[in-house]
C-alpha positions in Angstrom: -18.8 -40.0 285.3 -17.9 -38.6 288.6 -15.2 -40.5 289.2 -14.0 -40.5 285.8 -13.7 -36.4 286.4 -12.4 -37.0 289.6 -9.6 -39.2 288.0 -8.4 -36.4 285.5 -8.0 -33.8 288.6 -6.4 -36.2 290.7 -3.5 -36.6 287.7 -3.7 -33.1 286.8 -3.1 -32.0 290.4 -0.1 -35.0 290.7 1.7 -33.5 287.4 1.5 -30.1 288.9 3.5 -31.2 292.1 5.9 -33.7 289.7 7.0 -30.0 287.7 6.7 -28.0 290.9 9.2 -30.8 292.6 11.0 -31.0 289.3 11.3 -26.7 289.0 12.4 -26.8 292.8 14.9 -29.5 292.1 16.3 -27.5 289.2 16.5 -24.4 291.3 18.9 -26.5 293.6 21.3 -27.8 290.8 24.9 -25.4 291.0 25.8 -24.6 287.5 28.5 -23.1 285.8 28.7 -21.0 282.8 31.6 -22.7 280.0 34.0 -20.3 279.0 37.4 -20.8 276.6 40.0 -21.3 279.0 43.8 -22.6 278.9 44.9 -26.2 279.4 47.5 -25.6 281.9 50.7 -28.5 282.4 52.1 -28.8 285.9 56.0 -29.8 285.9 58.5 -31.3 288.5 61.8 -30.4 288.2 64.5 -31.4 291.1 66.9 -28.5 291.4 70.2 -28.0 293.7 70.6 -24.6 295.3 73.5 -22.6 294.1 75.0 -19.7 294.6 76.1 -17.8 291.4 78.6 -15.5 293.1 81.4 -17.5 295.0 85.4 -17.3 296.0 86.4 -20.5 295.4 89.5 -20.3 297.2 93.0 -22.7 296.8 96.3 -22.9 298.5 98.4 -20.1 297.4 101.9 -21.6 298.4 103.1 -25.1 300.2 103.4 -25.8 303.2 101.6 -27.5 306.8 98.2 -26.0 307.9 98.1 -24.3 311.1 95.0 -23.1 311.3 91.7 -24.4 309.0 88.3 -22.6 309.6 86.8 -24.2 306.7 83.3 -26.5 307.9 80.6 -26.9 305.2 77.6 -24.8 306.1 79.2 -22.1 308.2 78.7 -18.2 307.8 81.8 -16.5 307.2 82.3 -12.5 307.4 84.5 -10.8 305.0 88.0 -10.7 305.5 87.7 -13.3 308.3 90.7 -16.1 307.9 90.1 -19.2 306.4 93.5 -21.1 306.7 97.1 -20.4 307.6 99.6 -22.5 306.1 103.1 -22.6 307.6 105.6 -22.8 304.8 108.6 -23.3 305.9 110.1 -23.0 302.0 108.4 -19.6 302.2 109.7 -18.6 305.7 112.9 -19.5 305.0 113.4 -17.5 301.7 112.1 -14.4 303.6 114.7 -14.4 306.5 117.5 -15.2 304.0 116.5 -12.5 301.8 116.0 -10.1 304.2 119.8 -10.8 306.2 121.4 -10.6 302.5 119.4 -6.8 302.3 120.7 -5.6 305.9 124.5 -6.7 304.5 123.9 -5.1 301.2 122.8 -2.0 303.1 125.6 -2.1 305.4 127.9 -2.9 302.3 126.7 0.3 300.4 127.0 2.9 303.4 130.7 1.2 304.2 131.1 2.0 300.6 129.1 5.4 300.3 132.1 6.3 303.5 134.8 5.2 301.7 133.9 7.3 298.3 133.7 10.4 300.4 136.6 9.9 302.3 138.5 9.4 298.9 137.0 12.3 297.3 138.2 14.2 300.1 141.7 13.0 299.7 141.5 13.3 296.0 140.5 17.2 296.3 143.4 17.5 298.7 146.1 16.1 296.0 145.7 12.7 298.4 144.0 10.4 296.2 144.5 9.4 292.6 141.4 9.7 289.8 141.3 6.1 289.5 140.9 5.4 292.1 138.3 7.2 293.5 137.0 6.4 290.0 136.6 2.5 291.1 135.1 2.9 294.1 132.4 5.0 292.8 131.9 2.3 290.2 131.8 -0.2 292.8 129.3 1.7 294.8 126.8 2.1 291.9 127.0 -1.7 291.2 126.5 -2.3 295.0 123.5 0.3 294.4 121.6 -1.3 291.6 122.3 -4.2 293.7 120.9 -3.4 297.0 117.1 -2.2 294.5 117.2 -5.7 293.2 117.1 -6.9 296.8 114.5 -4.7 297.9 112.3 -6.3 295.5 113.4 -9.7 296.0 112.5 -9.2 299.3 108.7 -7.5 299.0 108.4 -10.6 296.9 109.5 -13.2 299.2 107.3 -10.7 301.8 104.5 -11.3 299.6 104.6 -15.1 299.3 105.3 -15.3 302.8 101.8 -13.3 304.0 100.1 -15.2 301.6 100.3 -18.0 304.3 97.2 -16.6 305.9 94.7 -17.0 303.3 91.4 -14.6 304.0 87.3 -14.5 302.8 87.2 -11.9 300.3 83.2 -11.8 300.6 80.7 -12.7 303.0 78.5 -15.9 302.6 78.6 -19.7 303.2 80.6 -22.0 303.2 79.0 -25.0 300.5 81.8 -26.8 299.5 85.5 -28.3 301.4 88.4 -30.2 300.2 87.4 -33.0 303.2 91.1 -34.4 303.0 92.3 -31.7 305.0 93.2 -31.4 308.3 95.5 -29.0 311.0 99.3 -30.2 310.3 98.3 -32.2 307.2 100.5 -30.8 304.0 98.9 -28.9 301.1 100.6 -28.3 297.9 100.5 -25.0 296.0 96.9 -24.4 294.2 95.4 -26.9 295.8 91.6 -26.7 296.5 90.2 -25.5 300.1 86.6 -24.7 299.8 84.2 -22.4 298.0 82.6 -19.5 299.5 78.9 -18.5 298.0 76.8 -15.5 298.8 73.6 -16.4 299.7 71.8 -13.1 297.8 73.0 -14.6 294.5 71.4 -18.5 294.7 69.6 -20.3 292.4 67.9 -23.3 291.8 69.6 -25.0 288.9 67.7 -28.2 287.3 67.7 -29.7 283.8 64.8 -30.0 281.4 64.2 -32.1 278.4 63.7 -29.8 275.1 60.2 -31.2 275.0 59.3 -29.4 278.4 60.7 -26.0 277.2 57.3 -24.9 275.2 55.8 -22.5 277.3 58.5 -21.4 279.5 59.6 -18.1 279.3 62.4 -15.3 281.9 60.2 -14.5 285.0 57.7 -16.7 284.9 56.3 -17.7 288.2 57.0 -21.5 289.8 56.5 -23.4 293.1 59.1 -24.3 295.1 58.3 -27.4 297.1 60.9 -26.9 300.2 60.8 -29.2 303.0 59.9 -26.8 305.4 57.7 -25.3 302.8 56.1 -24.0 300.0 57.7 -20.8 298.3 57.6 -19.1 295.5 60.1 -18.3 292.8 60.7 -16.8 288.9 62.7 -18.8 286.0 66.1 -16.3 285.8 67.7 -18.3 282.9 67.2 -21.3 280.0 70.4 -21.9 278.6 70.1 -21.7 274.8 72.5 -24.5 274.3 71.3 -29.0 275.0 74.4 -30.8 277.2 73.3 -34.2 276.9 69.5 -33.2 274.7 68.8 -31.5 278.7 68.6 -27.2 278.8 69.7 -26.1 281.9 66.9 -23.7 283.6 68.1 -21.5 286.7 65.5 -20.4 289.2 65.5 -17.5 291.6 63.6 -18.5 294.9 61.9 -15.0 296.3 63.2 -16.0 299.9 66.0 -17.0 301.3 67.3 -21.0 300.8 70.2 -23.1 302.5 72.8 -23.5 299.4 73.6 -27.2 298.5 70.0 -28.1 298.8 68.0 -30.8 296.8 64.9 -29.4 296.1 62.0 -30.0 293.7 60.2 -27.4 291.9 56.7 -27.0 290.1 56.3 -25.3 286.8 53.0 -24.6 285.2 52.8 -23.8 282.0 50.6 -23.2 279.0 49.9 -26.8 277.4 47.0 -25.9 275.2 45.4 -22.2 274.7 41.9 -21.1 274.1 39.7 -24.4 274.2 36.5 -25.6 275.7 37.2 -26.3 279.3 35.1 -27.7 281.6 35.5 -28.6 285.7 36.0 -31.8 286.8 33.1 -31.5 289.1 30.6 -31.5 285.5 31.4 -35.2 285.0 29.2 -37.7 286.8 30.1 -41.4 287.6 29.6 -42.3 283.6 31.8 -39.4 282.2 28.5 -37.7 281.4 27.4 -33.8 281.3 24.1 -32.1 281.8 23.4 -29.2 280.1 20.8 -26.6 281.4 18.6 -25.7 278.9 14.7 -24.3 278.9 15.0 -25.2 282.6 15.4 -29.0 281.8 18.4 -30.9 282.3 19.9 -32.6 278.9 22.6 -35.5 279.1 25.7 -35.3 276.8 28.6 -37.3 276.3 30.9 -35.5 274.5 34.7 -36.1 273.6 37.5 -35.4 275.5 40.7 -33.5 275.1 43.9 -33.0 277.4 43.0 -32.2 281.1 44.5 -30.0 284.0 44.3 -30.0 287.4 41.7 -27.6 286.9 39.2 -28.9 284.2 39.1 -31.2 281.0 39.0 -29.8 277.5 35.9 -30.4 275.4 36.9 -31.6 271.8 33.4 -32.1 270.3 31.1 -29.9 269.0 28.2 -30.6 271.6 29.2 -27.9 273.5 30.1 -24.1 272.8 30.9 -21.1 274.6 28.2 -19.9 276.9 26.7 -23.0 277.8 25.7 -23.7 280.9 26.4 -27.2 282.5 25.3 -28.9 286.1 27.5 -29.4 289.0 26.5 -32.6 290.8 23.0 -32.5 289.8 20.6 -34.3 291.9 18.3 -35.5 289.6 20.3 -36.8 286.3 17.7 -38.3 283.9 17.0 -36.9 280.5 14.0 -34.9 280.3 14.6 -34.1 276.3 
């Protein structure tokens, strides 16, 4: 009888320390609370660097280049030149024009002499009216004359200055007609390079119409440069498919090297409001442990889309408010 009492304590006393172990145990377990949360979809886009405001500059007359400061990448300053072209077309029709206006001028005042010497005579009983009246006519013809050269020369002036062709902004240089060089010819309107300003670029990529749900002006992206990781805003979807791809313009919050080949992360909203759980609830089986009445219960629900952050719960096994183990140590059933 003794050792049948002695028995029962003994087992008594070893359950006590199996649920004092077991509490313990519990009390180790990390939990987490489940809460409705958003499925969030990360997107890589490659982008080039751009800048929105740019002088794209061309040759403004014919001619040989003298001088070419034109070398993809470099800073140029605002008014600074870019190329001087030696025209000799251009040259040519300046000095010509401008010796025909020094003998028009010289023909008018000649002329401008002899109508008052004439005048003179003609007051004196010298001259005769006709006379007098033909030389004035000549001199208003050599007049109008002498105006249309002036013009014609502030033209040829103009065309002849626009040799020197200069920056009309500040920026970078990102793009050169690489077939030129000092003496080579360059025909009128024919490209040079393109100046951008750095303040105004942005990363320009194309996205399928699929990828445009959830996107909206200002939203926040990652911008994976080389050196590192910024930040930038979405500035622009074009409304309009080339080719079924939107165009989406992003504005980097720090400065970027135009003509860059960059890739950029977008995270958007792919499903809103659903059970979401972390990864770190699943053990090796794709199980869960729920916490309930201080015992551990294992579920294998259904699954849903997943994030980078947590998988969505598509059965009903678990709800709102729930709490669930995080690498539980012990991870048998105690239903």
């Amino acid at each position: 009888m003794k050792k049948y009492v002695a028995g029962i304590v003994a087992l008594i006393i070893i359950g006590l320390i199996i649920v004092l172990t077991f509490s313990n145990s519990l009390q180790q377990i990390k939990t987490v609370t489940i809460k409705r949360d958003n499925i969030i979809q990360s997107l890589r886009v490659t982008t080039k660097s751009e800048p929105q405001s740019k002088q794209i500059i061309t040759a403004p007359i014919s001619g040989e280049v003298a001088f070419l400061n034109a070398v993809e990448g470099s800073v140029v300053s605002n008014n600074q030149t870019i190329i001087t072209i030696d025209s000799f077309e251009a040259r040519e029709n300046f000095l010509l024009s401008k010796k025909r206006l020094i003998q028009k001028e010289n023909t008018v005042k000649n002329l401008e002499k002899k109508v008052e010497r004439t005048l003179s005579l003609f007051k004196k009983g010298s001259a005769k009216k006709t006379e007098l009246n033909e030389l004035q006519e000549q001199l208003k013809a050599e007049q109008e004359e002498l105006e249309i050269d002036k013009t014609y020369l502030a033209l040829q002036n103009k065309k002849f200055n626009l040799s020197t062709v200069k920056s009309l902004i500040s920026g970078v240089i990102t793009e050169t007609n690489k077939n030129l060089t000092i003496g080579k010819y360059i025909g009128t309107g024919e490209f040079i390079c393109t100046i951008g300003d750095p303040e105004s670029i942005e990363l320009i990529g194309k996205l399928a119409a699929s990828d445009l749900k959830g996107l909206s002006i200002g939203q926040l992206v990652r911008i994976i440069n080389p050196n590192k990781t910024l930040d930038g805003k979405i500035s622009h979807i074009s409304e309009v498919a080339n080719n079924n791809q939107f165009e989406i313009h992003i504005k980097p919050l720090e400065a970027i090297k135009p003509g860059s080949i960059i890739d950029i992360e977008i995270y958007k909203i792919a499903k809103e409001n659903v059970i979401k759980i972390p990864h770190q609830a699943l053990d090796d089986n794709h199980s869960i442990w729920l916490v309930r009445n201080d015992r551990l219960k294992k579920l294998q629900p259904k699954f849903g889309t997943m994030d980078i952050w947590g998988i969505e719960i598509t059965s009903d096994q678990l709800k709102e408010g729930d709490v669930i183990a995080i690498y539980p140590k012990d991870r048998k059933s105690t239903r």
